[in-house]
C-alpha positions as a Markdown table, in Angstrom:
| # | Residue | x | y | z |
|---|---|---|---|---|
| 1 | Unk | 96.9 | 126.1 | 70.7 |
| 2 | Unk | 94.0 | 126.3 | 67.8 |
| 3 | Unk | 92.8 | 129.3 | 67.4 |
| 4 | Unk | 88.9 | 129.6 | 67.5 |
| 5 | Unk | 86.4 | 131.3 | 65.6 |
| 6 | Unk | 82.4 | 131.9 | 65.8 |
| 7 | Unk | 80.8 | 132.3 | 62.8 |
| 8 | Unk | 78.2 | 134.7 | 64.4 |
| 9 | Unk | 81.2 | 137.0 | 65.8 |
| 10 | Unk | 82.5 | 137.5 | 61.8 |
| 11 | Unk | 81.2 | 140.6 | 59.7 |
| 12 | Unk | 80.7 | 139.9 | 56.3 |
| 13 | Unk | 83.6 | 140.9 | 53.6 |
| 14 | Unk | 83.7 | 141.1 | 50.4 |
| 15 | Unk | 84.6 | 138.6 | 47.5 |
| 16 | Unk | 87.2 | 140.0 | 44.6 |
| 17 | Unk | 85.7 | 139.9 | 41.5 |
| 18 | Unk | 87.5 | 140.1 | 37.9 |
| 19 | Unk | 85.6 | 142.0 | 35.4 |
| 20 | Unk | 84.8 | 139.5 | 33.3 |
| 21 | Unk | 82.7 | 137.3 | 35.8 |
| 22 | Unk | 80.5 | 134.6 | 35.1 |
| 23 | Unk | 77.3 | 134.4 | 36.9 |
| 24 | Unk | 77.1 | 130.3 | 35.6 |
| 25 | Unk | 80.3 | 129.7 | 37.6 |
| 26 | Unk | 79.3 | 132.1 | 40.7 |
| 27 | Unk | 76.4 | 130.1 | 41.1 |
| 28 | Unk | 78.7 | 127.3 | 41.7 |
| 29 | Unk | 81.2 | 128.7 | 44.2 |
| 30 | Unk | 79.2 | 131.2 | 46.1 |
| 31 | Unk | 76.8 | 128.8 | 48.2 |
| 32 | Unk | 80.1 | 126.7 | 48.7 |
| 33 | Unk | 82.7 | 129.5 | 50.2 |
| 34 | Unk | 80.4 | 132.1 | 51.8 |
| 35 | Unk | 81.5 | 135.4 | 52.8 |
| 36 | Unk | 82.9 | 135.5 | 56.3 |
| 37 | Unk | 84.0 | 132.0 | 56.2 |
| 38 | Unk | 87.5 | 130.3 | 55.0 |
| 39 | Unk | 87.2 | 130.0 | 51.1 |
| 40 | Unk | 88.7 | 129.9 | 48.1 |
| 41 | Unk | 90.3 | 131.3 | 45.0 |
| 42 | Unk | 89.2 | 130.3 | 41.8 |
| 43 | Unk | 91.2 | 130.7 | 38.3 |
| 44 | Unk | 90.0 | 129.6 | 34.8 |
| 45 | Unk | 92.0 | 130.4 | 31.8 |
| 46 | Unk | 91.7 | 129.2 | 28.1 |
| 47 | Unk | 94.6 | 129.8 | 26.2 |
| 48 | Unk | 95.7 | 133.2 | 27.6 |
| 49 | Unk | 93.4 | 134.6 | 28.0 |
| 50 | Unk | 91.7 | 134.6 | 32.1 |
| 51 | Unk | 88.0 | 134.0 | 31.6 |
| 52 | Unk | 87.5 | 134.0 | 35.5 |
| 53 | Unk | 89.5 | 135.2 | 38.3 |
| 54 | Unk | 87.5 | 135.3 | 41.7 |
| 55 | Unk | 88.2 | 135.1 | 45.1 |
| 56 | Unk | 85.6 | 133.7 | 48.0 |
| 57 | Unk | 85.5 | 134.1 | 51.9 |
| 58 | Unk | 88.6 | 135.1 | 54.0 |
| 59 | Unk | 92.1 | 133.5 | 54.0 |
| 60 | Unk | 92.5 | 134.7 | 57.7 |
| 61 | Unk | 90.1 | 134.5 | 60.0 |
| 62 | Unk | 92.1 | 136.6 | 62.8 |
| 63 | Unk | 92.5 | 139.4 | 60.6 |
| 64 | Unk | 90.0 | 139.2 | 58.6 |
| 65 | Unk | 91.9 | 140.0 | 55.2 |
| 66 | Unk | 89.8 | 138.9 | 51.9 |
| 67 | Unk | 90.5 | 135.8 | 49.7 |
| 68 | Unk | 91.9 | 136.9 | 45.7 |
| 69 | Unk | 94.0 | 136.0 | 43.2 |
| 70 | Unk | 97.1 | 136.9 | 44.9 |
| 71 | Unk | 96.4 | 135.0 | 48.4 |
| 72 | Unk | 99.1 | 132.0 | 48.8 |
| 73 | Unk | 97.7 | 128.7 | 49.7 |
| 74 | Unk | 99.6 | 125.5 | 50.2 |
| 75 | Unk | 98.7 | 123.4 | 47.3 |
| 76 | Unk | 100.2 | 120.1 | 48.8 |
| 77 | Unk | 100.4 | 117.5 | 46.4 |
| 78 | Unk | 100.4 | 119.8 | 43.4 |
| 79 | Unk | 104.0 | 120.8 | 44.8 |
| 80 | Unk | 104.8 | 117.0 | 43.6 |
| 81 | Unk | 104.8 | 118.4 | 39.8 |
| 82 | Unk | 107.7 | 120.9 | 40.6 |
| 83 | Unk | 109.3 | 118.1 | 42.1 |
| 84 | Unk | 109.2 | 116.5 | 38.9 |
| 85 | Unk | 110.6 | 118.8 | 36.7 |
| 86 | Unk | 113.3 | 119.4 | 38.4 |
| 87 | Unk | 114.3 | 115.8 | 38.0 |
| 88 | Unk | 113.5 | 116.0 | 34.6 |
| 89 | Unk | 115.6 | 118.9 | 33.7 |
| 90 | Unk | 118.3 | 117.3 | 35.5 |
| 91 | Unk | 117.4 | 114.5 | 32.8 |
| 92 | Unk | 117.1 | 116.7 | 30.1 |
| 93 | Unk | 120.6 | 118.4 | 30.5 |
| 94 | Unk | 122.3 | 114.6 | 31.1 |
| 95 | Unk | 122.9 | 115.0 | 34.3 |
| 96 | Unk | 120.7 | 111.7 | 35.2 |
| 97 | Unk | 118.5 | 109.5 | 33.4 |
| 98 | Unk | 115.0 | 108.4 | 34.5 |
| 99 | Unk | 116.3 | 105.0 | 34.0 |
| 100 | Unk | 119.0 | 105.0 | 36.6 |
| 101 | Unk | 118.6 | 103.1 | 39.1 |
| 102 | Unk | 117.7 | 104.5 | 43.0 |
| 103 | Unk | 120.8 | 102.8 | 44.3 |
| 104 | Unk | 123.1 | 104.4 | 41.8 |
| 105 | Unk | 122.6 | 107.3 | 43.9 |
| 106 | Unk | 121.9 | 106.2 | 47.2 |
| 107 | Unk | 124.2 | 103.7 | 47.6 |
| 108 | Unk | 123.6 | 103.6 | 51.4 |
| 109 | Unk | 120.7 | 101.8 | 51.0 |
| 110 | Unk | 122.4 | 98.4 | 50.3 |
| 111 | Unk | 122.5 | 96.0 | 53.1 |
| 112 | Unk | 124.0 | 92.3 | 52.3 |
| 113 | Unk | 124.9 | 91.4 | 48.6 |
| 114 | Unk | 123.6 | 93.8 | 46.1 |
| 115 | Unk | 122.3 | 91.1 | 44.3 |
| 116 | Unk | 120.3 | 90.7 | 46.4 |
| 117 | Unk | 118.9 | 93.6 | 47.3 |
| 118 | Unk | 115.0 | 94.9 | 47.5 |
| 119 | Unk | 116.5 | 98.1 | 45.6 |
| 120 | Unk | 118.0 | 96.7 | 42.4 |
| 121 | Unk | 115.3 | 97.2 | 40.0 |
| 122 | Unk | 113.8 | 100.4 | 41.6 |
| 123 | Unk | 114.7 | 102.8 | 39.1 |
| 124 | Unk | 113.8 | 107.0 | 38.9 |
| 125 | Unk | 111.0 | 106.6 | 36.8 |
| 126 | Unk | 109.2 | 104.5 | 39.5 |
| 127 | Unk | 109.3 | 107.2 | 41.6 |
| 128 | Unk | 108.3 | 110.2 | 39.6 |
| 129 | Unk | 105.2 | 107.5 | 38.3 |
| 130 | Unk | 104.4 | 106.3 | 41.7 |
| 131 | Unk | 104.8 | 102.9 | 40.8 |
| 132 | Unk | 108.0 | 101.6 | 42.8 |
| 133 | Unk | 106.8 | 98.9 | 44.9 |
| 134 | Unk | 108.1 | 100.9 | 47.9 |
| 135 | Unk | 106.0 | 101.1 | 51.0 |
| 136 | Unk | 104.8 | 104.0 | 53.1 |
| 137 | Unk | 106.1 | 101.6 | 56.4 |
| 138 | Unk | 107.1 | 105.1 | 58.8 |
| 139 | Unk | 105.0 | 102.7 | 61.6 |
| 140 | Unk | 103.7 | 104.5 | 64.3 |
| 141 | Unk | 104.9 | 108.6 | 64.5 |
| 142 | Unk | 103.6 | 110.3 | 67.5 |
| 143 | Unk | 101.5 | 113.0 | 67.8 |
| 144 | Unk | 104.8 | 115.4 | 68.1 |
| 145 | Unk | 106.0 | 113.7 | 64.7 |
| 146 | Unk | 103.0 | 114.3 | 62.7 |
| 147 | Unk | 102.3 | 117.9 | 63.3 |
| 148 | Unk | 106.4 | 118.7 | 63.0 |
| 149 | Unk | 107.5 | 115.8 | 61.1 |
| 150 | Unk | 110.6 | 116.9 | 58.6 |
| 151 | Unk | 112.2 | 115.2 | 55.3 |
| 152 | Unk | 114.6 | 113.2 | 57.5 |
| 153 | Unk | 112.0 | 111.9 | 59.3 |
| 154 | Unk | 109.7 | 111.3 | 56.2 |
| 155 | Unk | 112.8 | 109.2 | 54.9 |
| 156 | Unk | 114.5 | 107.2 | 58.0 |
| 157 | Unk | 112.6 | 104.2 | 57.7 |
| 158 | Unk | 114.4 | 103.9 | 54.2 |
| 159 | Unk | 117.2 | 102.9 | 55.8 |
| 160 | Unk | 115.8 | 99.7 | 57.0 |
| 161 | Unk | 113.6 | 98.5 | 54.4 |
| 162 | Unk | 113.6 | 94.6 | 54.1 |
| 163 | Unk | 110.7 | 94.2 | 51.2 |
| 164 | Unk | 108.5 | 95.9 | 48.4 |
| 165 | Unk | 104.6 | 95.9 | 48.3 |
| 166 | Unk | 105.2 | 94.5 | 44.3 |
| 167 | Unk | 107.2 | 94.5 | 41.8 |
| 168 | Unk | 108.7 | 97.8 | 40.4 |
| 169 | Unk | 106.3 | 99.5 | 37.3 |
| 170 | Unk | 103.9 | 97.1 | 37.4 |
| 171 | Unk | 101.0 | 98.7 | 40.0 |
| 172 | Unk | 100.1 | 102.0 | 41.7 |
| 173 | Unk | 100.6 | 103.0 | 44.5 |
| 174 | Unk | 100.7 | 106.8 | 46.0 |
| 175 | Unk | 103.3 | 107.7 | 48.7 |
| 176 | Unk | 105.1 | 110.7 | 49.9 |
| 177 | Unk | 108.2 | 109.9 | 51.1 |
| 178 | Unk | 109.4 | 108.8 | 47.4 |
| 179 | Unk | 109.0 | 112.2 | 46.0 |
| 180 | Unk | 110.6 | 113.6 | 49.4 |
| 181 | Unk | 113.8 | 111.3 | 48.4 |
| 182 | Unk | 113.4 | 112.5 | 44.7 |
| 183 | Unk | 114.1 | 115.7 | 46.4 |
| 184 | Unk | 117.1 | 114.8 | 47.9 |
| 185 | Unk | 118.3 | 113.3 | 44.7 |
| 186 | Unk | 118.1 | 116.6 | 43.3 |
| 187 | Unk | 120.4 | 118.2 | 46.0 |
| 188 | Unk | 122.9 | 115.0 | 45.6 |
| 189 | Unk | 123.9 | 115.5 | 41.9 |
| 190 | Unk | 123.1 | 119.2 | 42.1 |
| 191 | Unk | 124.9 | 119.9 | 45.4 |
| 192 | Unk | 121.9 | 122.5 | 45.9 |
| 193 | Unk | 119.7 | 122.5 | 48.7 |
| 194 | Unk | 116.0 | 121.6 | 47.0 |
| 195 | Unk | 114.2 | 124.4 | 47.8 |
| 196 | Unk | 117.4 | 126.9 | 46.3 |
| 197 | Unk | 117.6 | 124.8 | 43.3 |
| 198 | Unk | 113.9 | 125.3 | 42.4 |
| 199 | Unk | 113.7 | 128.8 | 43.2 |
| 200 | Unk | 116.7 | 129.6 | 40.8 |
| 201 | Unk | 115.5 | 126.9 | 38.1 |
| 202 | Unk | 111.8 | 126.8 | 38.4 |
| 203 | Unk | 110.0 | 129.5 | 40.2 |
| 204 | Unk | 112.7 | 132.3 | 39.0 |
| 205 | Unk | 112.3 | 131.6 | 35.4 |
| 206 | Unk | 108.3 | 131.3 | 35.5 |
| 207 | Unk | 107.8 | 134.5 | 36.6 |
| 208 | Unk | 106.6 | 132.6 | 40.3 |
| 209 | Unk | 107.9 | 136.0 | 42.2 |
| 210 | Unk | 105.7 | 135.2 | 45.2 |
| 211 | Unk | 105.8 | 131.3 | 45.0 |
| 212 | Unk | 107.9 | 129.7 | 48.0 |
| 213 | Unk | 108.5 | 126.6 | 50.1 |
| 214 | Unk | 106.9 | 126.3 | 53.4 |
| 215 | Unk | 109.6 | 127.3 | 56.1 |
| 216 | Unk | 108.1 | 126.8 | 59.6 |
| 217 | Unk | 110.9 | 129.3 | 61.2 |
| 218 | Unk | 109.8 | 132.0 | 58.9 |
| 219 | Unk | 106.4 | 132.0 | 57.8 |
| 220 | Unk | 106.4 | 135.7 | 57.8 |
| 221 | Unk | 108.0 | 135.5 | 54.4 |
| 222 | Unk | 105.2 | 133.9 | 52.7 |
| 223 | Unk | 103.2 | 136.8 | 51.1 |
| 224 | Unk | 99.2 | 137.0 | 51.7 |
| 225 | Unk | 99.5 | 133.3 | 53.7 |
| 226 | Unk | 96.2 | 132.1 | 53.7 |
| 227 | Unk | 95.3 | 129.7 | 57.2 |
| 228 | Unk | 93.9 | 126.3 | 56.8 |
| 229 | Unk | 91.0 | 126.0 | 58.8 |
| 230 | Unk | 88.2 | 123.3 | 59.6 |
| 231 | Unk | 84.9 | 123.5 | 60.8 |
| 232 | Unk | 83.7 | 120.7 | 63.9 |
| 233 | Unk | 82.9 | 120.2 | 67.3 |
| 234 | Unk | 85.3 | 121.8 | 69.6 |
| 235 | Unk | 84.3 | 120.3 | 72.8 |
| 236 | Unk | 85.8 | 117.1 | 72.4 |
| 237 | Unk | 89.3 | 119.1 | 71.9 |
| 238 | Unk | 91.1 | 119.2 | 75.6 |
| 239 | Unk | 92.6 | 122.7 | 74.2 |
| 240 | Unk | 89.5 | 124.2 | 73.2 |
| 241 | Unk | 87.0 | 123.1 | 76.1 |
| 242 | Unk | 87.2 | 126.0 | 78.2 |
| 243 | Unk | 87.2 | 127.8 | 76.0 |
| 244 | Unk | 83.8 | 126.5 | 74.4 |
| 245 | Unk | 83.0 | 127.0 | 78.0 |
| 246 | Unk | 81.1 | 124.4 | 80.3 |
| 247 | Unk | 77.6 | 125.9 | 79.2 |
| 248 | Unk | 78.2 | 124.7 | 75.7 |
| 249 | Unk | 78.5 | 120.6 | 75.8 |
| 250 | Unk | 78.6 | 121.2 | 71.6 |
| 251 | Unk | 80.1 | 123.7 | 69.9 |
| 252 | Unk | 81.3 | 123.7 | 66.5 |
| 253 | Unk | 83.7 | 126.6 | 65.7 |
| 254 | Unk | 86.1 | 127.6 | 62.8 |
| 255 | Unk | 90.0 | 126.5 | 64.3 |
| 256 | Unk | 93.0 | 126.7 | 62.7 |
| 257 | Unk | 93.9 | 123.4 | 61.1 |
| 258 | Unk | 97.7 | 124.1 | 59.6 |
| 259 | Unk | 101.7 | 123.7 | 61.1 |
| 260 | Unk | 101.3 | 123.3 | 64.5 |
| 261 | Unk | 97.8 | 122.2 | 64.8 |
| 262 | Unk | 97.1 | 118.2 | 64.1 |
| 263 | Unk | 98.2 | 116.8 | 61.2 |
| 264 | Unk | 99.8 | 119.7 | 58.8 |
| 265 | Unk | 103.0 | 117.8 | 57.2 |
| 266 | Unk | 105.7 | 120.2 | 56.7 |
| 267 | Unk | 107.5 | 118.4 | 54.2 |
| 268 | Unk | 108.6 | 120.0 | 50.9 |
| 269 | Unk | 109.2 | 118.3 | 47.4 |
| 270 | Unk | 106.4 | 116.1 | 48.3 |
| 271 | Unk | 103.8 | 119.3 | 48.8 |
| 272 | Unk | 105.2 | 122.3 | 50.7 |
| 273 | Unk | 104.4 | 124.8 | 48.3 |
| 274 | Unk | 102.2 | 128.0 | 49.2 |
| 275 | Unk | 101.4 | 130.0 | 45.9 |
| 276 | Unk | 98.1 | 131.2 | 44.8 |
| 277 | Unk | 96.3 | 131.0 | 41.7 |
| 278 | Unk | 97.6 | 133.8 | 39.1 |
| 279 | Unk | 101.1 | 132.5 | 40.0 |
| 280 | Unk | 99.8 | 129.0 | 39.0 |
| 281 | Unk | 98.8 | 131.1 | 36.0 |
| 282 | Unk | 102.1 | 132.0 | 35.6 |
| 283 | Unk | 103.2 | 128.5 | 35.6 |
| 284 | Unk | 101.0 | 127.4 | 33.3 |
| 285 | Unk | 102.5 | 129.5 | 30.4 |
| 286 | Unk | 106.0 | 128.9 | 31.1 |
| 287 | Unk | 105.6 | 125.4 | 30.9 |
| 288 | Unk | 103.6 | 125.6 | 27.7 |
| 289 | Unk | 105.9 | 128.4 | 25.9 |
| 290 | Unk | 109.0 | 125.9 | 27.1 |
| 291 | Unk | 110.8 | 127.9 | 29.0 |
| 292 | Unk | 111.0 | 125.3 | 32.0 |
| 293 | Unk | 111.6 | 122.5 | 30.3 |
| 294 | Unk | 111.4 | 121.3 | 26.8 |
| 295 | Unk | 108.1 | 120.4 | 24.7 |
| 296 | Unk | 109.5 | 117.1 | 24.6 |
| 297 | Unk | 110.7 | 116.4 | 27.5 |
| 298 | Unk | 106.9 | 117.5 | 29.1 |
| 299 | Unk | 105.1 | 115.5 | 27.0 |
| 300 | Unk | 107.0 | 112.4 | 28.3 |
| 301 | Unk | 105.7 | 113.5 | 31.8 |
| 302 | Unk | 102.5 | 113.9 | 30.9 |
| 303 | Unk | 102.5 | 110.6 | 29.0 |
| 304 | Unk | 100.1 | 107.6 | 30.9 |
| 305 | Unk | 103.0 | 105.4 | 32.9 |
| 306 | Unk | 101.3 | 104.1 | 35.5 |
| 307 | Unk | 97.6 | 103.1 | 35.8 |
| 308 | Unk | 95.5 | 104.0 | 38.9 |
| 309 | Unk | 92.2 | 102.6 | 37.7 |
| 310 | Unk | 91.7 | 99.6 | 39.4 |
| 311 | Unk | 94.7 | 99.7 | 41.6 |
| 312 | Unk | 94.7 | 97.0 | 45.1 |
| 313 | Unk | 97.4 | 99.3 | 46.6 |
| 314 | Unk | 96.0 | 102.7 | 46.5 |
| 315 | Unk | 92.3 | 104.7 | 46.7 |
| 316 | Unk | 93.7 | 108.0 | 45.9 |
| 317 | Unk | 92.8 | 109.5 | 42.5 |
| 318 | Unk | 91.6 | 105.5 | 41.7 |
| 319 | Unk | 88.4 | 106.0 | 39.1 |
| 320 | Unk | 87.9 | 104.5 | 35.5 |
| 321 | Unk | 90.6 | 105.8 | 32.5 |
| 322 | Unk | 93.1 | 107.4 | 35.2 |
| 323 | Unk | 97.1 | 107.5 | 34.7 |
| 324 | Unk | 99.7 | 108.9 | 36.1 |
| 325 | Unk | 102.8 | 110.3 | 34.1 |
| 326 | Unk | 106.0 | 111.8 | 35.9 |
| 327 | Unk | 104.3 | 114.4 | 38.6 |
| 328 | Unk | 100.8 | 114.6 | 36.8 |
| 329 | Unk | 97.5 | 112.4 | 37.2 |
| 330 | Unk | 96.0 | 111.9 | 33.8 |
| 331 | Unk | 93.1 | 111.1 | 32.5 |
| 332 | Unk | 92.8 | 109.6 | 29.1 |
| 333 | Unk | 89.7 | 107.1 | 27.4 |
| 334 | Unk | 90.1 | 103.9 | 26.1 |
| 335 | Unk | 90.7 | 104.1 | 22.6 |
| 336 | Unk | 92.2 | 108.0 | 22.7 |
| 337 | Unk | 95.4 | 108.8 | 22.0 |
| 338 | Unk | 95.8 | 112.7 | 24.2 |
| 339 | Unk | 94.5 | 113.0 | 27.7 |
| 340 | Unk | 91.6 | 114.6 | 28.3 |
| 341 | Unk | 92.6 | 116.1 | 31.4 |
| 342 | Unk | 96.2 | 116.3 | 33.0 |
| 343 | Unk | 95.9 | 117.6 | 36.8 |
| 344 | Unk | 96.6 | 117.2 | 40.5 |
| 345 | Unk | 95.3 | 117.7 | 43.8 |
| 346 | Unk | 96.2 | 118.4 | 46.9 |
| 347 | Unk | 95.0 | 117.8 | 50.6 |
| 348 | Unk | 96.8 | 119.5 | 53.8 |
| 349 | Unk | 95.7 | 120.0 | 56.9 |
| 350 | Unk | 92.6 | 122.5 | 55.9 |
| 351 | Unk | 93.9 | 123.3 | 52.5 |
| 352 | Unk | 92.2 | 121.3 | 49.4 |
| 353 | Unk | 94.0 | 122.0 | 45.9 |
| 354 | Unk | 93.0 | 121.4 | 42.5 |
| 355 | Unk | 95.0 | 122.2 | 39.3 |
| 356 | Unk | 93.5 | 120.9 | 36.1 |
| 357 | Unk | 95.2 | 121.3 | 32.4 |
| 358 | Unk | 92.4 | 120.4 | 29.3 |
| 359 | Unk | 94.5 | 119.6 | 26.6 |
| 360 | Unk | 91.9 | 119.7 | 23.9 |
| 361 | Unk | 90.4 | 123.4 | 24.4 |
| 362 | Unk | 93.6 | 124.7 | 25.7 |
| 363 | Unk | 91.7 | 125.6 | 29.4 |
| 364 | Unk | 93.1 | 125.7 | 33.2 |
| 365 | Unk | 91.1 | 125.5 | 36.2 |
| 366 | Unk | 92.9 | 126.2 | 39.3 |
| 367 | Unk | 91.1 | 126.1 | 43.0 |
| 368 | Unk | 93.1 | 126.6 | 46.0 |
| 369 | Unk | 90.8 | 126.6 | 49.2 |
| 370 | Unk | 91.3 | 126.9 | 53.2 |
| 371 | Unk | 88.8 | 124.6 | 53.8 |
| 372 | Unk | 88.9 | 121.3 | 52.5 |
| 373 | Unk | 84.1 | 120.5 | 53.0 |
| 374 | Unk | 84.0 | 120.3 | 49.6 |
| 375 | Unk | 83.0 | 117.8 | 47.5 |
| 376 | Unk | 86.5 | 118.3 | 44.9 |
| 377 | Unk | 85.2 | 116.0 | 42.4 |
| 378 | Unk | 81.8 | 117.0 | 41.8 |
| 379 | Unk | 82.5 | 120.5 | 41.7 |
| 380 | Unk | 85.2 | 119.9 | 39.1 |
| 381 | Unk | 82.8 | 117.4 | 37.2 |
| 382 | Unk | 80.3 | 120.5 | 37.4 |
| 383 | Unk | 82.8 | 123.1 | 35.8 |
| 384 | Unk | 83.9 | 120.8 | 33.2 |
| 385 | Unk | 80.2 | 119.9 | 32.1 |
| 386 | Unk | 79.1 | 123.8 | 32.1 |
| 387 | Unk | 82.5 | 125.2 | 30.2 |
| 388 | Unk | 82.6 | 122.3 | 27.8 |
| 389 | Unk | 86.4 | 121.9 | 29.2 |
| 390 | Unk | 87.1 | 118.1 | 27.6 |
């Protein structure tokens, strides 16, 4: 059952604040994540140096406790990017090549002659670059499926697959499921479970101490969970009407919108991660001092592959001089040769992600909220324009 909450019935509590603050960005944030409310936490580095660190509002509502640096949020999609380099250390030690081809490694898939088969030119790189022609075709799940839904579910349909939206590499198109099955690659020529081979490879070596996969048996071990929450009228919810009471016909509340509410996928290499924004940090400088994988080896992810702008297939992320690489969206003008901005977001249940590299001034923004009634875009259009990032 969603838990409720009145605004009225919350005192106010207090935002962390780094010492080097910047009124110019508070202005930003403040009138967005109010005290009291769900919010967010808010990182911008340049170099190595942290030039704002600040947490907004309250990452649980029941008990109150503050929003900071160290809260853990799930950053959905951003989780895809871990996904990624794993594959591409795999890669990078010879263990697989972003060439192979799908069924190489999932032979299973074949039905009739492979010749003839919908899965012959579908190679790793599709994938990783969301370009594979593969559709999201799960049909209908029930409500059941899409509030517990697991990587076997996300995959079954896989099985069955009798045809490709296009032709592999030559459009966009952003799925899940094919970054769920790139996590299962990683288990078949590892013989790791996903999660175990990230944490020793990955989150280990970056210094990611508090960083973890979302485990619905034991979300107790997630440190400083934050709770995804949205704001709307809880009268039309059969759950919540008594609640709301017959007096009030239109109510809008704070509920709980995460695992076990509507619509919260629990899946993991395609965006199961909870971490919070100094381990993103964290992340951030063991993948530029290479200890996660090699210079060269991230540049190739972060090299345009597929381009979004434009695309029939896909709205997400579609807007003029937009790529994406192996894990990464990138953006990159006509006529430059570096991107301009190398990112992802992320969209879960009430959590709304953003994690932005600028290449040219050597920045990070990072914004991990509870509450996704924010306009993601303009605010990081606002940021960029007011720190000069591109």
């Amino acid at each position: 059952m969603k838990k409720i909450f009145r605004l009225m019935a919350l005192s106010a509590l207090c935002v962390t604040s780094c010492t080097n603050a910047r009124p110019d960005l508070d202005s930003i944030f403040e009138p967005l994540f109010p005290a009291g409310e769900p919010g967010a936490a808010v990182l911008v580095m340049t170099g190595d140096k942290v030039i704002y660190d600040r947490g907004f509002g309250t990452a649980d509502l029941t008990t109150g406790a503050a929003i900071d640096g160290e809260t853990s949020f799930n950053i959905a999609s951003c989780s895809k990017q871990f996904t990624a380099v794993a594959v591409l250390q795999l890669a990078q030690e010879g263990c697989l090549s972003v060439e192979d081809r799908i069924i190489d490694h999932f032979p299973e898939f074949l039905r009739g002659e492979p010749s003839d088969s919908i899965w012959n030119d579908i190679r790793i790189k599709h994938l990783l670059s969301h370009s594979s022609g593969i559709p999201d075709a799960r049909g209908y799940l029930s409500h059941e499926q899409k509030v517990f839904g697991d990587e076997t579910l996300a995959l079954e349909y896989l099985n069955t697959l009798d045809h490709l939206n296009f032709t592999p590499g030559t459009q966009y198109e952003y799925i899940n499921p094919t970054f769920v099955l790139l996590g299962r690659l990683v288990e078949r020529i590892t013989g790791t479970e996903f999660t175990t081979y990230v944490q020793e490879h990955i989150f280990t070596p970056a210094g990611m101490d508090k960083t973890v996969y979302f485990d619905p048996q034991h979300q107790d071990l997630i440190p400083d969970m934050a709770r995804g929450y949205e704001y709307d009228d809880v009268s039309s919810m059969g759950e919540e009407r008594a609640a709301a009471g017959p007096e009030s016909p239109s109510v809008k509340e704070w509920y709980e919108y995460d695992y076990g509410e509507e619509s919260f996928f629990a899946t993991r290499p395609d965006g199961g991660i909870y971490s919070s924004t100094h381990e993103i940090a964290r992340w951030e400088k063991a993948l530029r001092e290479g200890r996660i994988l090699s210079k060269e080896m991230l540049a190739e992810a972060w090299t345009p592959v597929t381009l979004v702008s434009g695309s029939d297939w896909s709205d997400y992320q579609n807007r003029p001089g937009t790529w994406y690489g192996y894990g990464w969206f990138i953006e990159q003008e006509e006529g430059e040769t570096s991107p301009s901005c190398i990112y992802h977001t992320g969209d879960n249940g009430g959590f709304k992600a953003l994690v932005a590299r600028y290449p040219k001034t050597d920045a990070l923004l990072v914004i991990l909220a509870n509450r996704a009634d924010w306009d993601r875009q303009a605010v990081r259009e606002s940021i960029e324009k007011l720190l000069n990032l591109k």
